[in-house]
N, C-alpha and C positions, 0 to 999 in steps of 0.2 A: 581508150584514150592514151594509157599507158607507151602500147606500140608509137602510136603515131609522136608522141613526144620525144621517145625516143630518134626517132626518124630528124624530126625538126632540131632536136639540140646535137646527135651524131652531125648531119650535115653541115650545120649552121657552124659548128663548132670549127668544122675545117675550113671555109670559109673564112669566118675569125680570123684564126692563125693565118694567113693567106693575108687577109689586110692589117695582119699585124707586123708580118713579117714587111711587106711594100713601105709600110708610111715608118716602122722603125728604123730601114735602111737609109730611106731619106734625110729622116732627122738626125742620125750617128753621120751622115755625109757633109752635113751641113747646108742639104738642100729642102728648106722647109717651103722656100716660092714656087716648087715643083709639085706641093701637097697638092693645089687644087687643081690639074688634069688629073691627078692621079684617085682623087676623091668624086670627079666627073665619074669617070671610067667606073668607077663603083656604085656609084648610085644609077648609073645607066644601067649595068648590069642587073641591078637589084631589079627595077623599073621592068626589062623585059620578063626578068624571071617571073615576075606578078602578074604581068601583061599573058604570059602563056600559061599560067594556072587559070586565069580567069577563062581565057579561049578556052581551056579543055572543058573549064565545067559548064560554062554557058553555052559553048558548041552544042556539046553533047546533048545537053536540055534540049535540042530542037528535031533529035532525031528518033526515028521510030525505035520501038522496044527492041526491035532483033538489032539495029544498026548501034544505040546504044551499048547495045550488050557485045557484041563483035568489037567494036572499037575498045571498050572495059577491057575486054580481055585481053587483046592484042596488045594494048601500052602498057598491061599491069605485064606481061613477058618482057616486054622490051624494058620495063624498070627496074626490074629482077634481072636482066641482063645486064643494065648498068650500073647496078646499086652493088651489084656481086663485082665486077671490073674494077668501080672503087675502092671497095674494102681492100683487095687484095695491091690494086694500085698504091694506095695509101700506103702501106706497109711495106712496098717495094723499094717507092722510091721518097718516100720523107729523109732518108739519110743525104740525099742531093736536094730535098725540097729548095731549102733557105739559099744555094748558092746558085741554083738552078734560077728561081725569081730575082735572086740579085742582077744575075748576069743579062738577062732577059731588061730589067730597067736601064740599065751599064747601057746598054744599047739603042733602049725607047731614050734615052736623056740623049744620047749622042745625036739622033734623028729630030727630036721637034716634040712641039704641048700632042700635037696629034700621032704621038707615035706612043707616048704614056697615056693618053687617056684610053689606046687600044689594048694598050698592054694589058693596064690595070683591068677592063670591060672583062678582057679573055681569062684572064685569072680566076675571076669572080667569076664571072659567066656560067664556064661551066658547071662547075659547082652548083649556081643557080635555078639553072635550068633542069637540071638531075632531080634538084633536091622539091623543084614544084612537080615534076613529073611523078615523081616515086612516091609523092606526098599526098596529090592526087586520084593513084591508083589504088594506095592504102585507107583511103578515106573512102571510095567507091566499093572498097571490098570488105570495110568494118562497116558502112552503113552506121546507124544512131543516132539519125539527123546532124546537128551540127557538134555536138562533141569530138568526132575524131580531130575537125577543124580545129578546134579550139586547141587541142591536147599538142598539134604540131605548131600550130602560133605563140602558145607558149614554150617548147622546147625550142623552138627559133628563139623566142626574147631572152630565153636560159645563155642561149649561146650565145648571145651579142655583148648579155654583159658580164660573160665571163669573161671573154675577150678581153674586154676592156679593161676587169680586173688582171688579168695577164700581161697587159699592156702596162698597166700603172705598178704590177708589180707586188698586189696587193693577195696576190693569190698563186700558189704554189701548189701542183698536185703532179703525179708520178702519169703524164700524159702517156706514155709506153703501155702500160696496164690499162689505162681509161681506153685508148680504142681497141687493145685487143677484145677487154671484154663487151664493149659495144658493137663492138663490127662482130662479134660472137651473136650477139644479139642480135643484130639486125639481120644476121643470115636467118635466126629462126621467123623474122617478124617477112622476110623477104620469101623465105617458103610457103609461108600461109598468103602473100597476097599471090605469089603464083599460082598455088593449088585453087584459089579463086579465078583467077584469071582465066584456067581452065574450065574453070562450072560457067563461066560467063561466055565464053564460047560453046559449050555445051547447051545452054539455054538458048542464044541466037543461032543454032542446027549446023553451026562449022565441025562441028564432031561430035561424035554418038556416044551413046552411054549417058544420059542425062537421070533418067529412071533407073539406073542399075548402083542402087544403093550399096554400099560398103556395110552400113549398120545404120539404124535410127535408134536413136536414146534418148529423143526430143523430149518427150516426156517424163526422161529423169531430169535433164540438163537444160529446161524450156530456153529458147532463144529469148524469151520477155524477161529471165529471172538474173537476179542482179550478178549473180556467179557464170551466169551464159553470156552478159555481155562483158564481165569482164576478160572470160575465156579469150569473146570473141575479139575486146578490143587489144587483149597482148599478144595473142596469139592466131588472131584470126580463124578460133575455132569453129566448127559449123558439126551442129548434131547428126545432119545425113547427110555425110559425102557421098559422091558417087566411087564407084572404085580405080574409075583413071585419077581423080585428084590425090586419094590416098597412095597410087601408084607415083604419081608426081612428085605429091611433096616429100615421099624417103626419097625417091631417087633424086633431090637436088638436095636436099637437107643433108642426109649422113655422109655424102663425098663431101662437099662442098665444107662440113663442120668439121669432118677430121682431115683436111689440107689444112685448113687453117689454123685448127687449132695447133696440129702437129707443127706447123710452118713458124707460128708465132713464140713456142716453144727455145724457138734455138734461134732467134731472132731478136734484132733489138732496133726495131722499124721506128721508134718516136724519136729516141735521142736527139736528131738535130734541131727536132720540133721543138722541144723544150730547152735547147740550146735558142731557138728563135725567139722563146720568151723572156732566158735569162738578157737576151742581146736587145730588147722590145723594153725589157728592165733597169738596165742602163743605160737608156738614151730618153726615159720618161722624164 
């Protein structure tokens, strides 16, 4: 549950900051009659975001066990592809974030209610749509019935109302440090659901090695015992890999953790973020 909360307050959290930054611009402008396209455009966003978690997991319900499992594995790569693009996008450009979305509204106001309510959609959107995908594949690759669910709906509700405490000003943390070590974390939580996404192609016969076990220790570490699922749910551990996944997940895990970390090191990627709250702060 751990992982995927993770997942739902990292995501959700940028987001936040994203409609913190849009409707504090507004209100420090003086343009508070402009809130509701720009509050449309958000809650549409949100609305599809939900709309295509729900297609992936009710789609998927109607398909055979191999077409399940091929599809599983395919979107958990492609979410590890995108989830990995953000961390490191986040970190690139938050120093332009808040002037970049300024300038972007500067423009939707100049154009019409239907050029803000796009703006705001595409803001949020993407973000949205990431964050049901990645959130989805995490929860197909921890399994545990409905808990992993749970764990990212409540790291979503984490993240809305700290926003919101960000907004009002009520709440101060050193955001610089909070995504390096979360997006530190979420590469490990993003490695385990790819080295899954691999065994789930493996299982539907897109690639071999399905039976060529790494090691089994099932019976030190049982998949049912309360220490195997927590393994399983922060780390997406699994007692018998095969040895392409153990081959998978160092080969994205150890580059992937020392770019970043080394990168984040000499870096100081949140500062305007937290500039966007001090600025979210006085205009509450």
């Amino acid at each position: 549950m751990f992982g995927n909360y993770l997942i739902g307050l990292r995501e959700g959290l940028e987001a936040s900051l994203v409609v913190c930054i849009l409707i504090a611009y507004l209100v420090k402008t003086g343009r508070k009659d402009r809130l509701g396209p720009v509050w449309l455009g958000i809650g549409s966003a949100v609305a599809l975001s939900m709309a295509f978690g729900a297609v992936l997991q009710f789609g998927s319900s109607q398909l055979s066990f191999e077409a399940q499992e091929a599809l599983g594995g395919t979107l958990s790569i492609v979410a590890v592809g995108l989830v990995t693009w953000m961390v490191f996008w986040m970190r690139r450009t938050a120093r332009h974030l808040k002037s970049e979305l300024q300038g972007k509204l500067d423009a939707a106001l100049a154009m019409g209610t239907v050029a803000l309510v796009v703006t705001s959609f595409l803001a949020v959107g993407r973000e949205g749509l990431e964050t049901a995908l990645f959130i989805w594949t995490a929860v197909q690759a921890t399994g545990d019935g409905w808990n992993p669910l749970v764990g990212a709906i409540l790291g979503l509700l984490t993240s809305v109302v700290l926003g919101w405490l960000f907004y009002r000003g009520a709440l101060k943390i050193n955001l610089a440090k909070f995504f390096s070590w979360t997006g530190a974390m979420l590469v490990v939580v993003a490695a385990g659901v790819l080295a899954y996404g691999v065994h789930d192609l493996q299982e539907a016969g897109w690639i071999p090695g399905l039976h060529q076990l790494a090691f089994d220790i099932s019976s030190t570490i049982p998949k049912e015992s309360w220490y195997g699922t927590l393994l399983k749910g922060v780390f997406n551990f699994q007692p018998d890999p095969t040895w392409l996944q153990i081959g998978v997940w160092l080969a994205y895990l150890v580059p992937t953790l020392a770019v970043f970390l080394g990168n984040t090191g000499g870096s100081r990627p949140a500062k305007p973020v937290a500039q966007a709250q001090a600025d979210a702060t006085r205009t509450a």
